[in-house]
C-alpha positions, 0 to 999 in steps of 0.5 A, spaced: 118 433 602 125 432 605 129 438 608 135 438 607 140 439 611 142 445 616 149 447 613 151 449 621 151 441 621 157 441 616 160 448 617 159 450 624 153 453 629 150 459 625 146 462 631 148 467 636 153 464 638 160 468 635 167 465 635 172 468 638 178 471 633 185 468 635 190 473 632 196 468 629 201 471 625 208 469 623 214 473 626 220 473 622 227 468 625 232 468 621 236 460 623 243 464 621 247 469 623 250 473 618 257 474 619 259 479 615 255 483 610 260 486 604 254 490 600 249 494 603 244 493 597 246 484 599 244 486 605 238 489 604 235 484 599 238 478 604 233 481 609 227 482 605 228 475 602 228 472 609 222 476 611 219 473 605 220 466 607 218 468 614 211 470 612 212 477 613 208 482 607 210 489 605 206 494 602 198 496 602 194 490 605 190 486 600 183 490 598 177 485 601 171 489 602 168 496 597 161 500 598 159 503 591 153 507 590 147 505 586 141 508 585 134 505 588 131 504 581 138 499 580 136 494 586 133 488 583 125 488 585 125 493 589 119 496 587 115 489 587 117 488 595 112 489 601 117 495 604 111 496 609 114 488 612 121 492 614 119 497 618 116 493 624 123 491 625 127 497 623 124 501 628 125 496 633 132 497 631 132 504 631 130 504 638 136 501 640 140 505 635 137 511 640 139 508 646 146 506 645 152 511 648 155 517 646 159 515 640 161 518 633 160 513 629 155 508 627 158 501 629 163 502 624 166 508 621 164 507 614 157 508 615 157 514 618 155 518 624 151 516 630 148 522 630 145 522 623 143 514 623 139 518 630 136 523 627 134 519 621 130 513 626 127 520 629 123 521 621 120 514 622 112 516 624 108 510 626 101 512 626 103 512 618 106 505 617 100 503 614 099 508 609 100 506 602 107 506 599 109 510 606 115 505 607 118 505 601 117 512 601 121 513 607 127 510 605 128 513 599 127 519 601 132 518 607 138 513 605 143 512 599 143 505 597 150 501 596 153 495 593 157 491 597 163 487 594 168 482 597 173 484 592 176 476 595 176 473 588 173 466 591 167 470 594 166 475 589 158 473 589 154 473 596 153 466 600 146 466 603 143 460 608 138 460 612 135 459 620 129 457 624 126 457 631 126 449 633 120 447 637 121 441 641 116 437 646 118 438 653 117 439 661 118 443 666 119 437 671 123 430 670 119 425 669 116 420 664 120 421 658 122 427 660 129 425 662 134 430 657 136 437 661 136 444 658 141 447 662 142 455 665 149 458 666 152 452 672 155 457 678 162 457 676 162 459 669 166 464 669 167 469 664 175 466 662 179 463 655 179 456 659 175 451 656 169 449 662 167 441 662 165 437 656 159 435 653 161 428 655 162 430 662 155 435 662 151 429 659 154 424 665 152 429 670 157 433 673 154 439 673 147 437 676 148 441 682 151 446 680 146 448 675 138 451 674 134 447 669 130 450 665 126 444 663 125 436 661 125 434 653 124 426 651 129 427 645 136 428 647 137 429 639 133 434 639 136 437 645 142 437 641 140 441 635 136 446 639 144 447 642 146 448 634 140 453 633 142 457 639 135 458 641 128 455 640 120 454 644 119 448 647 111 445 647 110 442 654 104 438 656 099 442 656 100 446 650 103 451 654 110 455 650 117 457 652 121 460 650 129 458 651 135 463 648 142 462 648 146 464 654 153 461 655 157 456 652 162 451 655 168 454 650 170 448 647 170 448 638 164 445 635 164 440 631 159 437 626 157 430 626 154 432 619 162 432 616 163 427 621 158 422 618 161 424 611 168 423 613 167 416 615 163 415 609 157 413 613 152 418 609 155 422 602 155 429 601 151 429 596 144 426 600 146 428 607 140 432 610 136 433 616 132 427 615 137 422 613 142 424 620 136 423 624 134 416 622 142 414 623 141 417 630 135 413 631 138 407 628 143 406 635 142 410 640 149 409 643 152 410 637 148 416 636 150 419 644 157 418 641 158 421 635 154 427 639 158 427 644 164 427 639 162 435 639 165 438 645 162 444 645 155 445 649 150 451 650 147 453 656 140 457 655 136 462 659 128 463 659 126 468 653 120 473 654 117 476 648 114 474 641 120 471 639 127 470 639 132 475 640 138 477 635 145 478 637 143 486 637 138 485 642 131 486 639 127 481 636 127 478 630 122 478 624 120 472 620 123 473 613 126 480 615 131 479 619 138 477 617 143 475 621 150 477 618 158 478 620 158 484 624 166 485 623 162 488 616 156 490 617 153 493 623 147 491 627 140 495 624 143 496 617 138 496 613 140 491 607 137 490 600 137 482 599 138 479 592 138 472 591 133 466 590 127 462 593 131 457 598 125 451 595 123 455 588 131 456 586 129 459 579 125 464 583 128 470 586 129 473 593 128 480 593 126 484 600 128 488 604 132 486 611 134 488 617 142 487 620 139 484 627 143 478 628 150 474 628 152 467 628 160 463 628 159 462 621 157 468 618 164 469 616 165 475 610 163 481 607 157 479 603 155 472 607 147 472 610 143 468 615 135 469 613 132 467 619 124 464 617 121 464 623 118 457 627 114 452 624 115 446 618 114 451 613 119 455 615 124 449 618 124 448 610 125 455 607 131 454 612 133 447 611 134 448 603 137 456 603 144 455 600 144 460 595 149 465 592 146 472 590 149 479 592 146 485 598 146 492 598 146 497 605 142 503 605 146 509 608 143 515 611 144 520 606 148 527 607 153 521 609 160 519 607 162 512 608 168 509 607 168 505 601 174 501 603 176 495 607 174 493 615 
């Protein structure tokens, strides 16, 4: 079965690794003097003319994001998901939730209190996560769930893709066909806006010394799709697994060779995948070094600890359960009712319970998710094939009064 490719190799990095918002906006600059003014109403309508033509706006901002509440018995497939599957994580949320400073509100305004999102964390019982019907019990009797619409009428519905936890071949010293570096943070990579040395340059050695290793892969391909899923095990010689996570990167854009391989019409867009750029790459492996390299931006790792990868809101993820998603909207730890379909069985649907754990630079909306599969091939297909356009609902503590408008 063919995996289908990653939609971070056409549309940019999907894993923790958030780009920067850069303000633009135009600011009104009249190319005439206005000499003489006759009628104060001319006047008045000149000025607004030129504003207009400026790129100026004038009255209430364009309605984007709206929360309206639903009953549960409304969520598609609610009373058929394993709820029990969710609390792992939401505890592990929680107790993140609980630690966070003083604050009034939860992440964002519109979801209410710190202090009521506490006090409900404190309800969960653990030693009970095993009894029957206890999990959805719990969030019913606790939360309120609402719809949330992208009032953008080009994304009214919901766009969903998926990620996994690559494994590659590595060790933990350069030797053999162990030749292709995973760098942490080089010594002076300071905390600016300036962009540090390109891939071009890293790949030739310029920071050799001023950078730790962390270890040795075979493949500089896989290398280099490991920087696109932001984190990843590596499997050394004798069967032993590290984990490495994202930590810095050098702070040029990304670039997709994916797009760049259909932009120069040597794949089309309709049979692009993760198989058929990997045996391009292989074809010619200095043609391949070149079009990588065409992509500035490289990623430095850091050694992980754990039972997995670690989301943008500092816990770990969850296989199937945890969802990264676009905080400008959603808030870390929410929990969110999913309802889409089966990334390989497209006329199956998705519906589960999720938790708001994660980030990427191109989860970009209001109801846009990135459903993180776990490690191995069978989650490496989920993932490769997830492309699909549903809807989400956030379940909100209740004795809560969200606001229901824009960000």
């Amino acid at each position: 079965m063919e995996i289908k490719l990653q939609w971070s190799l056409i549309y940019g990095h999907l894993r923790a690794i958030p780009e920067r918002a850069i303000l633009t906006g135009d600011w009104l600059r009249p190319e005439a003097k206005i000499k003489k003014l006759i009628y104060k109403g001319l006047t008045i309508l000149a000025l607004i003319y030129l504003a207009g033509c400026a790129g100026q706006s004038f009255g209430p901002p364009k309605k984007t994001f709206s929360l309206m509440p639903v009953a549960f018995d409304e969520l598609p497939g609610w009373s058929k998901d394993n709820h029990s599957e969710a609390l792992k994580p939401f505890r592990q949320s929680c107790l993140e939730i609980l630690g966070r400073p003083a604050a009034r509100f939860f992440g964002k305004e519109r979801f209410g209190s710190l202090k009521i999102w506490r006090e409900t964390c404190l309800k969960l019982k653990p030693e009970r996560f095993k009894v029957p019907h206890y999990a959805r019990r719990f969030f019913e009797k606790n939360f309120q769930p609402f719809l949330v619409r992208d009032e953008n009428p080009d994304a009214r519905r919901g766009f969903f893709t998926g990620y996994y936890e690559p494994e590659i071949r590595g060790a933990l010293k350069q030797h053999g066909k162990f030749q292709t570096p995973l760098y942490m943070p080089p010594n002076d990579l300071t905390e600016t806006s300036e962009p540090y040395l390109s891939r071009r340059e890293i790949e030739r050695g310029a920071i050799k010394n001023m950078a730790k290793t962390i270890a040795w892969v075979a493949d500089p391909v896989d290398a280099f799709f490991l920087q696109i899923q932001g984190s990843g095990r590596i499997r050394l010689p004798n069967n032993r697994i590290i984990r490495v996570g994202y930590a810095a990167h050098n702070r040029h854009p990304y670039t997709s060779i994916g797009k760049v391989l259909i932009e120069r019409g040597a794949l089309s867009r309709a049979n692009v995948s993760m198989r058929s750029i990997r045996a391009w790459l292989a074809r010619d492996p200095v043609q391949a070094q070149e079009l990588m390299q065409l992509n500035a931006r490289y990623v430095f790792f850091r050694l992980m600890r754990g039972d997995g990868p670690v989301g943008a809101q500092g816990v770990v993820l969850t296989a199937g359960r945890s969802l990264a998603v676009d905080p400008k909207f959603i808030s870390y730890g929410l929990p969110v009712w999913l309802d889409t379909k089966d990334p390989v069985a497209a006329q199956r649907p998705l519906q589960r319970l999720l938790i708001a754990q994660d980030t990427g630079g191109a989860i970009k909306g209001a109801v846009r998710g990135d459903i993180f599969f776990g490690h191995g091939r069978i989650a490496a297909t989920k993932a490769g094939y997830m492309n699909r356009r549903g809807q989400y609902f956030v379940l909100i503590p209740q004795n809560q009064k969200p606001w229901r408008g824009d960000p």
